[in-house]
LUMGU-448959 format. One record per residue (C-alpha): x, y negated, z negated; residue in one letter. Coordinates in steps of 0.1 Angstrom, whole numbers. Each point is the difference from the previous one (the first is absolute). Last residue first. Example, Ala and Ser with C-alpha at 12.3 -4.5 7.8 and 13.67 -1.06 7.14 Angstrom:
REM LUMGU-448959
X->137; Y->11; Z->-71; residuo->S
X->-14; Y->34; Z->-7; residuo->A
***
This chain:
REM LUMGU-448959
X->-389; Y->-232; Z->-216; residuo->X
X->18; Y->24; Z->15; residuo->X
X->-15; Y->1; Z->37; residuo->X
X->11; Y->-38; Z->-5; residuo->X
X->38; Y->15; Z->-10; residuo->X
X->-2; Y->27; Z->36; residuo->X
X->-11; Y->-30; Z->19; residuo->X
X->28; Y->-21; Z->-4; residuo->X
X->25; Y->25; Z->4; residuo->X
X->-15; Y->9; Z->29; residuo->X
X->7; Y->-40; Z->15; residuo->X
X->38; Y->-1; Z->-19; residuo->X
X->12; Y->35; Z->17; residuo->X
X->-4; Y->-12; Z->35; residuo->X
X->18; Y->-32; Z->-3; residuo->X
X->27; Y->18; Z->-25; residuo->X
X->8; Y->25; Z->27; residuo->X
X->2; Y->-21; Z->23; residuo->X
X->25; Y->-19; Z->-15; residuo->X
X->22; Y->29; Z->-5; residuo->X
X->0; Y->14; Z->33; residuo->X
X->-1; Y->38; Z->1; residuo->X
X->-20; Y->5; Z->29; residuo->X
X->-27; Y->-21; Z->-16; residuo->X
X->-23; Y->29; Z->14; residuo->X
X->23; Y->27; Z->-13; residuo->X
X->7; Y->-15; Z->-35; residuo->X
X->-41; Y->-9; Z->-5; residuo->X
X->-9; Y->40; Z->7; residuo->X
X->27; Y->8; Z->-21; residuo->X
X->-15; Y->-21; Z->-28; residuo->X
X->-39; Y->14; Z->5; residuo->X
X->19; Y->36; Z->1; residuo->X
X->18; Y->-7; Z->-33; residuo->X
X->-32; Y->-17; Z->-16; residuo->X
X->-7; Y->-38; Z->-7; residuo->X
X->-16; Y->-8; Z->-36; residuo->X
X->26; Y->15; Z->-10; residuo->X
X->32; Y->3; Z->12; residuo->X
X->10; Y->19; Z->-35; residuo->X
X->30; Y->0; Z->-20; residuo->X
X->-5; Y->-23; Z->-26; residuo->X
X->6; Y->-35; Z->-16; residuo->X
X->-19; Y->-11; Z->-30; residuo->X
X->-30; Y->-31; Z->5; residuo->X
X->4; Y->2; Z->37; residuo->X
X->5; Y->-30; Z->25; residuo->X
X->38; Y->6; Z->3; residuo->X
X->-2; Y->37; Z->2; residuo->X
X->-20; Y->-4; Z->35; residuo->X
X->25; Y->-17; Z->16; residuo->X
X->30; Y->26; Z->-16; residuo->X
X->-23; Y->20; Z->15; residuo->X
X->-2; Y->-13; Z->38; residuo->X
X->35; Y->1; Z->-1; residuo->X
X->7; Y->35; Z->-11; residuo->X
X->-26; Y->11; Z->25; residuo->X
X->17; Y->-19; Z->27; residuo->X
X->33; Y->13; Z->-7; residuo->X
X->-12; Y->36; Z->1; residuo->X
X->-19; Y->-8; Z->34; residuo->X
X->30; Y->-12; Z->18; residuo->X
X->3; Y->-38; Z->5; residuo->X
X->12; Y->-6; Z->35; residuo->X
X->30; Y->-9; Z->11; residuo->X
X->16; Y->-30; Z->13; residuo->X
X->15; Y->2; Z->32; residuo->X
X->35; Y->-9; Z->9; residuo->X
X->15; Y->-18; Z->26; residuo->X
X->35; Y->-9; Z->4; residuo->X
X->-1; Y->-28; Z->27; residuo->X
X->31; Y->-16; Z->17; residuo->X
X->-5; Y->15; Z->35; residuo->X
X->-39; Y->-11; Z->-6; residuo->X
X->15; Y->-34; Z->-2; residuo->X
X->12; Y->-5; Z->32; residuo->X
X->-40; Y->3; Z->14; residuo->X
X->-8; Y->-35; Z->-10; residuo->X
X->-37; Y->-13; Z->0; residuo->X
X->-12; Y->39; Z->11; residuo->X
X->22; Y->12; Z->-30; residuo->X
X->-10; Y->-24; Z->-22; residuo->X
X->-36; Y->9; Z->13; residuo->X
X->5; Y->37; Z->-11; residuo->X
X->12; Y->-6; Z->-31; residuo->X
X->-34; Y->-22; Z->-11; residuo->X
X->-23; Y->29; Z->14; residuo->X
X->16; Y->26; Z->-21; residuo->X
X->-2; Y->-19; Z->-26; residuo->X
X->25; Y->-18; Z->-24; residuo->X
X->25; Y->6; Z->-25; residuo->X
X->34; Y->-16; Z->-2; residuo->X
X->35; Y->6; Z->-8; residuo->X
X->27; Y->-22; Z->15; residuo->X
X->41; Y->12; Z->-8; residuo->X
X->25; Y->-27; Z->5; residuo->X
X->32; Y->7; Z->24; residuo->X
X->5; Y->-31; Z->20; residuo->X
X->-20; Y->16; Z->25; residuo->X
X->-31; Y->10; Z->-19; residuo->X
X->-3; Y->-37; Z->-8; residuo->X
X->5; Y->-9; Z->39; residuo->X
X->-30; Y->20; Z->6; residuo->X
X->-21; Y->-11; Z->-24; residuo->X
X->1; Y->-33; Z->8; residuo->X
X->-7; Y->10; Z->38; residuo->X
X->-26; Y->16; Z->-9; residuo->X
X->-18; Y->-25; Z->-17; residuo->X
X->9; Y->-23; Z->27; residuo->X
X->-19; Y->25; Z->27; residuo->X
X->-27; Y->2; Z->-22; residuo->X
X->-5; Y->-36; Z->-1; residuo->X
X->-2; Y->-4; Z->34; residuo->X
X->-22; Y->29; Z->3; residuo->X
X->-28; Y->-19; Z->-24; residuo->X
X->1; Y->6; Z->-38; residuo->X
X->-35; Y->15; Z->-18; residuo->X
X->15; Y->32; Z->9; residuo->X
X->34; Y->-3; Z->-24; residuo->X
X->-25; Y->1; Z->-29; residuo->X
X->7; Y->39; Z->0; residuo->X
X->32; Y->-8; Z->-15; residuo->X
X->-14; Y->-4; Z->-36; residuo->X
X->36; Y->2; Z->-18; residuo->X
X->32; Y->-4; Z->11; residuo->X
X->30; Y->18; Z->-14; residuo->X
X->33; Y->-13; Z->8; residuo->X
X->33; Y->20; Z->-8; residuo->X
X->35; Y->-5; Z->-1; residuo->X
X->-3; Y->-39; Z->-12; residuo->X
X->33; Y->-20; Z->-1; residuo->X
X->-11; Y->-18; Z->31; residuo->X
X->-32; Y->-19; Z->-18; residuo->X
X->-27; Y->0; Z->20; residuo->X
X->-9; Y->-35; Z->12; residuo->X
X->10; Y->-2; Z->35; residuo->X
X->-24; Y->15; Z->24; residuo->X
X->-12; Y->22; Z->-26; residuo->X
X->-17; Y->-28; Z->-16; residuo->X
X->-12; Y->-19; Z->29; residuo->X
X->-13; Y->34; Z->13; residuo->X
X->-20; Y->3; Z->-35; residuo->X
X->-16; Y->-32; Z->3; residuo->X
X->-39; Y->7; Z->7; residuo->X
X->8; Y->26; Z->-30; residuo->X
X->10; Y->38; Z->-5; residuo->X
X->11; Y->3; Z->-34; residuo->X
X->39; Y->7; Z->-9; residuo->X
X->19; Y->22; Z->-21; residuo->X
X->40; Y->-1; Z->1; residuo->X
X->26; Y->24; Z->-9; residuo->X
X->37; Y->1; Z->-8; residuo->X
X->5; Y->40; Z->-8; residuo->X
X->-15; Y->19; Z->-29; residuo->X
X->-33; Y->10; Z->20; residuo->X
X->-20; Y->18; Z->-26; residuo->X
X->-25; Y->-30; Z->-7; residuo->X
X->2; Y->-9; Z->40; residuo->X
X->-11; Y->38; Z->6; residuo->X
X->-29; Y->-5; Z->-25; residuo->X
X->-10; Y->-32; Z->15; residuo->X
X->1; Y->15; Z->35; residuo->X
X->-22; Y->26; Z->-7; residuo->X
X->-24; Y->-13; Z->-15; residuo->X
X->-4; Y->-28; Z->29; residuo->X
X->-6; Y->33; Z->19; residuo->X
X->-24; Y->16; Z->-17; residuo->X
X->-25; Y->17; Z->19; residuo->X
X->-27; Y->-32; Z->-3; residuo->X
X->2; Y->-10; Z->34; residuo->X
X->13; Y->26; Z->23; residuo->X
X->36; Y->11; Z->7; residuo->X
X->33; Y->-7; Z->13; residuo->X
X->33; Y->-9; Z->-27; residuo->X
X->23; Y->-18; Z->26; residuo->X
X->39; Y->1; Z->-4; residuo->X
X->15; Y->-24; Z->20; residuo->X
X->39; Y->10; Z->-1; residuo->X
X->3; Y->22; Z->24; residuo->X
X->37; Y->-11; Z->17; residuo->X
X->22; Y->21; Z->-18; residuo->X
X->-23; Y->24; Z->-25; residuo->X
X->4; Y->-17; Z->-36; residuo->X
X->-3; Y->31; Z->-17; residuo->X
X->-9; Y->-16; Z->-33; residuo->X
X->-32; Y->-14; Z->17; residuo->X
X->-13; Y->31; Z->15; residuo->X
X->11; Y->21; Z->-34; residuo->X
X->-24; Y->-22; Z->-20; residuo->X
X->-25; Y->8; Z->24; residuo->X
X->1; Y->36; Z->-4; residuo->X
X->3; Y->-7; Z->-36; residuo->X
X->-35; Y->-17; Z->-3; residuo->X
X->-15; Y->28; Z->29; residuo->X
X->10; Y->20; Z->-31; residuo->X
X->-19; Y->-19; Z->-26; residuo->X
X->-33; Y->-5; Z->21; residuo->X
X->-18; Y->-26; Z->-9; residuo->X
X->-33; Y->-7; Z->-24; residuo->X
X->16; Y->4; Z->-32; residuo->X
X->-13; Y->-29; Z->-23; residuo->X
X->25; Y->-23; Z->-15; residuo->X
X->4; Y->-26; Z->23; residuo->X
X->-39; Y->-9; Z->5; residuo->X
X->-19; Y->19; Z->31; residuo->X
X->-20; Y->-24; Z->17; residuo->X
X->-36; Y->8; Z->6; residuo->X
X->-14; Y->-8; Z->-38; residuo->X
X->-39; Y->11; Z->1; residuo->X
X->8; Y->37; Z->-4; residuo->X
X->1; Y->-6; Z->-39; residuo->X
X->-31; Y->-13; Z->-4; residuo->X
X->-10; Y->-16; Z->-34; residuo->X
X->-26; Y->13; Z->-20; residuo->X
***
């Protein structure tokens, strides 16, 4: 039997965020604060982040852009981002730290002359990753918005991990098995509510609990 704990990333339509930390940050960007522009999403790998920002950039109904982090993203925001664009998404921002200080500093530069002309950046990134744009070039802090992402609360974990479960199953049903409630909450708190974790942690038992079967 396959194992449904064994796909990390969360696909589209499973609910693994948060929806009112969703409207929260819908409100940051439609605020527009005056001079705060660079709205960060911080947390850890695997709490959702890049989730996030494709389901704001889906309800977003102004002129948006979505953009990868690559070895040329400062050439691109430098001078390739079209001007009619209100908002500009980019994706994978952690990869910043494999750039030297030098290359920081441009990035940040880029984005701050895009925040002043008026466009809107979202990304999400580390804690660690913020802190040395800041170090590289403190004037941006003064332009940060930062928000962190939530954890998953135990409810929303439980419904995830059985829709998981109801996918390998002959006939859905309501039951964790072969995991039990305290086994689950026990998982939840030492993941600390991160979603990948959650699924790294859950595959391995999983495992063992379908040979035990057998």
């Amino acid at each position: 039997m396959d194992n449904p704990f064994n796909l990390l990333v969360p696909r589209d339509d499973e609910l693994m965020i948060n929806e009112s930390f969703l409207k929260e940050l819908s409100a940051k960007i439609k605020e527009r604060v005056k001079n705060r522009r660079f709205v960060v999403l911080e947390g850890d790998y695997g709490s959702g982040k890049s989730l996030y920002l494709k389901r704001l950039y889906k309800r977003l109904k102004t002129k948006k852009q979505m953009l990868d982090f690559t070895e040329v993203i400062i050439t691109v925001l430098e001078g390739k981002v079209p001007e009619k664009n209100k908002s500009l998404f980019i994706l994978n921002f952690d990869l910043m730290n494999g750039f030297n200080d030098d290359q920081v500093y441009r990035l940040s530069e880029a984005l701050l002359k895009l925040t002043s002309e008026g466009m809107i950046l979202l990304v999400g990134c580390r804690r660690e990753t913020l802190k040395r744009l800041y170090e590289v070039n403190p004037l941006i802090r003064s332009k940060t918005n930062r928000l962190r992402v939530p954890s998953l609360s135990f409810d929303e974990v439980k419904e995830l991990v059985l829709n998981r479960l109801n996918e390998v199953r002959p006939k859905s049903k309501d039951s964790l098995e072969p995991f039990s409630v305290k086994e689950l909450k026990t998982v939840w708190r030492k993941a600390n509510g991160n979603p990948r974790l959650i699924m790294l942690l859950l595959a391995p038992l999983y495992e063992q609990r379908m040979l035990l079967k057998e």
